[in-house]
C-alpha positions in Angstrom: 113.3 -160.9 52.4 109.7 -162.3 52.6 109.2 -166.1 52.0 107.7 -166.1 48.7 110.5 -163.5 47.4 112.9 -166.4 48.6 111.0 -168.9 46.9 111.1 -167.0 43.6 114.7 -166.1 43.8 115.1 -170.4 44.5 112.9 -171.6 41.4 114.7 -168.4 39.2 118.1 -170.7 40.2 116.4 -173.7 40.2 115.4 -172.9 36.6 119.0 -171.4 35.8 120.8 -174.5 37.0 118.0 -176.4 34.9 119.0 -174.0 31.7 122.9 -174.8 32.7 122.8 -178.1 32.3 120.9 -178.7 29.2 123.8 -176.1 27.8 126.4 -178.0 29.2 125.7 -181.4 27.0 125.6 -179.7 24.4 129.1 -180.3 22.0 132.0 -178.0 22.3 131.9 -176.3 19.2 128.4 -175.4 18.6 127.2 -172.1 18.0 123.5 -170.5 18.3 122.5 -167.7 16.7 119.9 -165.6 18.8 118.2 -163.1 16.4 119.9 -159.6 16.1 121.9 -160.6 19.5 124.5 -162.1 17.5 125.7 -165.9 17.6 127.2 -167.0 20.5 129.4 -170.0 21.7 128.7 -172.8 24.3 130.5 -171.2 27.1 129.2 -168.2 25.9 125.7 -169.4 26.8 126.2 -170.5 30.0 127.9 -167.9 31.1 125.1 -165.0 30.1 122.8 -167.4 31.8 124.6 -167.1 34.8 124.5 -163.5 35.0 121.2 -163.5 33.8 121.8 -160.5 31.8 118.8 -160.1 28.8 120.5 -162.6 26.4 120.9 -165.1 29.5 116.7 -163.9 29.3 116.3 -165.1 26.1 118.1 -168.2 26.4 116.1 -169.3 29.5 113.0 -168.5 27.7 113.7 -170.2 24.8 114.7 -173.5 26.5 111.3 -172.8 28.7 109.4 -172.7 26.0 111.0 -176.0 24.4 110.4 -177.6 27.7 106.4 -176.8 27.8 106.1 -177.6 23.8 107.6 -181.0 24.8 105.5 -181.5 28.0 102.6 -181.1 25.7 103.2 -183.6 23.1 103.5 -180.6 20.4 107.0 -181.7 19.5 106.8 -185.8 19.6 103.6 -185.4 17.5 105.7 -183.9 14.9 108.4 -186.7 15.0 105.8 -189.7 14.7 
């Protein structure tokens, strides 16, 4: 394996692990709806994440997204 397709494979976990833990304080009981995917349970989350199968996708590239928005100010400007 070259050294940049070992660098991607360590910031695709890096950025998995990242995903996992923003999942895991979430509470117990909570429930998220992804579009036509259906709703899905904590644990649920984590584990498509894991497998990184396309709803695992999704999830990372929703929390990616919230990530950047914050980063940029978009979603602190809308709390002030």
């Amino acid at each position: 394996m070259s050294e940049q397709n070992n660098q991607s494979q360590e910031t695709s976990n890096d950025i998995k692990e990242l995903v996992i833990a923003r999942l895991d304080v979430l509470p117990p009981n909570i429930k998220v709806s992804i579009g036509a995917k259906g709703e899905f349970a904590k644990s649920e989350l984590i584990e498509h994440v894991k497998r990184g199968d396309s709803v695992g996708q999704q999830i990372i590239k929703m929390e990616l997204a919230f990530l950047r928005a914050l980063k940029d100010g978009i979603i602190h400007r809308g709390w002030t």
